[in-house]
N, C-alpha and C positions, 0 to 999 in steps of 0.2 A: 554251586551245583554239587550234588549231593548222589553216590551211588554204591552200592556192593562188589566188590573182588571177590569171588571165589578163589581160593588158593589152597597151592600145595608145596610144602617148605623143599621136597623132593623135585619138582616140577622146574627143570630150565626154561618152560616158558611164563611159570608166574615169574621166575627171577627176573628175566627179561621185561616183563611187564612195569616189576615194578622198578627197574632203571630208567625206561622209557618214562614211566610217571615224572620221576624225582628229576626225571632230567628237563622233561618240559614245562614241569611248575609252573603248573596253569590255579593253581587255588583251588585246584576240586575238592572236595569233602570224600572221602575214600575210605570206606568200610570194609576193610578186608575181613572176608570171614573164612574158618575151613571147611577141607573136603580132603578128605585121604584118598589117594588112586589108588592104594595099594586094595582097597575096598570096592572101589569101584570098577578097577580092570580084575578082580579073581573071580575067577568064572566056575566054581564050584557054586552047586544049584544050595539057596538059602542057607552059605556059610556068610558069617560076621565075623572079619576079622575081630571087628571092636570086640567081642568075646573070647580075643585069646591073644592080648595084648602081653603074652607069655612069650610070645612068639616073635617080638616086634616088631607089629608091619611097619615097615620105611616110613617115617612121616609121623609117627604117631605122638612121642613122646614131647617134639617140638611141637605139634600142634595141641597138645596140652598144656604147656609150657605157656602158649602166645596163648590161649584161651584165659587161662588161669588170670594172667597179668589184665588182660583185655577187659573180664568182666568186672576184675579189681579194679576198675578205672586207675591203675596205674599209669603215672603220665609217661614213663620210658617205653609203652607198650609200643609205638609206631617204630621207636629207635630198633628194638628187640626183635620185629620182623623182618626188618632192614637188616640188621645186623647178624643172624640168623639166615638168613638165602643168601648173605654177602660168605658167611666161612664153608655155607654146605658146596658153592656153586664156583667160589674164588679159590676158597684154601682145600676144599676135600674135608671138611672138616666132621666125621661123623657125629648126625646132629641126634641121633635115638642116643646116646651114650649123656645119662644125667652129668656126671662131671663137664663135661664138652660143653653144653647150655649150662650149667653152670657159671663154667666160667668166660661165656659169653653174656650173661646177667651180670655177672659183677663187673664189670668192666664198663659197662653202663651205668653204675650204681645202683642195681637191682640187689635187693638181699636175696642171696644164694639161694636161702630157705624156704624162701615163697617154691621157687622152682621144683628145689624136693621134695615138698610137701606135693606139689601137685601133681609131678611124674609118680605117686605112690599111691596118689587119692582114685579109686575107684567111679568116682562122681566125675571128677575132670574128661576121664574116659567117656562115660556115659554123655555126660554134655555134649563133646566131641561128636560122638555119633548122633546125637538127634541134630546137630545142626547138620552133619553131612545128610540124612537119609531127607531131613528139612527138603535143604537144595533141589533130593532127587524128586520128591514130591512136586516141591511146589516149581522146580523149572525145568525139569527131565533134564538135571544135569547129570553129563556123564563123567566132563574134563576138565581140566584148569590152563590157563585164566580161564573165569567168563564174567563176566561185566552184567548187572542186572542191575536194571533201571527202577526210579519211586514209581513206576506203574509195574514193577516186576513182568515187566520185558528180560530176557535173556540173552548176551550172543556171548560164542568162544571167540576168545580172540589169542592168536597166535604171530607174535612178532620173530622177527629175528633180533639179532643183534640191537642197540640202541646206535645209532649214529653218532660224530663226534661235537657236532652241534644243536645247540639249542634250540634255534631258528626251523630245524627239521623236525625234529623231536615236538613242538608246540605243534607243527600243524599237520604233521600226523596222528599223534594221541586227540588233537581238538575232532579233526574228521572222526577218528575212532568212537568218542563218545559221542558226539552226537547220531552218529549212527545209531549207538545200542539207546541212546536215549529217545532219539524222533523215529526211528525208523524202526518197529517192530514187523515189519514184513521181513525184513534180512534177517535170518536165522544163521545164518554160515556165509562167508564168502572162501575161497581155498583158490591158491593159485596152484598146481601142480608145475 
């Protein structure tokens, strides 16, 4: 089974997401791709961050970072986002700061240099935003997670915490996906 993660390296609830994944390791095929909030929640009338990446919106510099690796079919690239949400969300680790993914890449055995090169590349940027404004087109997304199905069905999903077993964690992520997979009438569910 095969589907899209929207993500954001800022976002406690992709991080959450993707424990709950890793913890139910169920065999899915998991295409994380990005979306900056820092983009999506400014509410200045037709400002791009991605146009003033001077500025460093939250989020941006990692999501260049996993882009770069990603389209390089790099095979550490799964490790790299894993490992990336594990030091922004476990250690504090500021992930816009190029040394910091640095040497979060090296430690994977990524060359350093791919990363710099691509925190500096003006294209990586550009990438970056056609896949986020992509999303908002083609799924009126606004937030992260969200789960999009090979029919390009959509839903947010928002966990909490991951549980300490496995036994939970499979048949809650399995309900989860099938949801955003058979059930396109469910756009949101929210417990208040």
């Amino acid at each position: 089974m095969s589907f899209k993660v929207y993500f954001d390296f800022t976002c406690p609830y992709s991080y959450d997401l993707r424990k709950w994944l890793d913890l139910a390791d169920l065999g899915y095929d998991v295409h994380w791709r990005g979306f900056l909030q820092a983009q999506s929640h400014d509410r200045r009338p037709n400002y791009r961050v991605f146009d003033h990446s001077d500025e460093h919106p939250p989020g941006l510099a990692a999501l260049c970072a996993y882009y770069v690796l990603r389209t390089s079919g790099d095979p550490h690239t799964d490790g790299f986002h894993r490992a990336v949400l594990e030091a922004k969300h476990e250690r504090g680790v500021d992930i816009d700061d190029t040394d910091e993914l640095c040497k979060v890449a090296v430690d994977l055995g990524i060359d350093s240099s791919l990363i710099a090169d691509a925190l500096s590349d003006p294209r990586a940027i550009r990438d970056v935003a056609a896949e986020h404004e992509d999303a908002v087109i083609s799924y009126a997304m606004t937030d992260t997670p969200t789960v999009v199905s090979p029919d390009h069905e959509s839903l947010y999903v928002r966990l909490g915490a991951p549980p300490e077993d496995e036994a939970t964690a499979r048949r809650v992520m399995k309900t989860i996906v099938d949801i955003a997979l058979t059930e396109p009438a469910i756009r949101e569910l929210r417990r208040t």
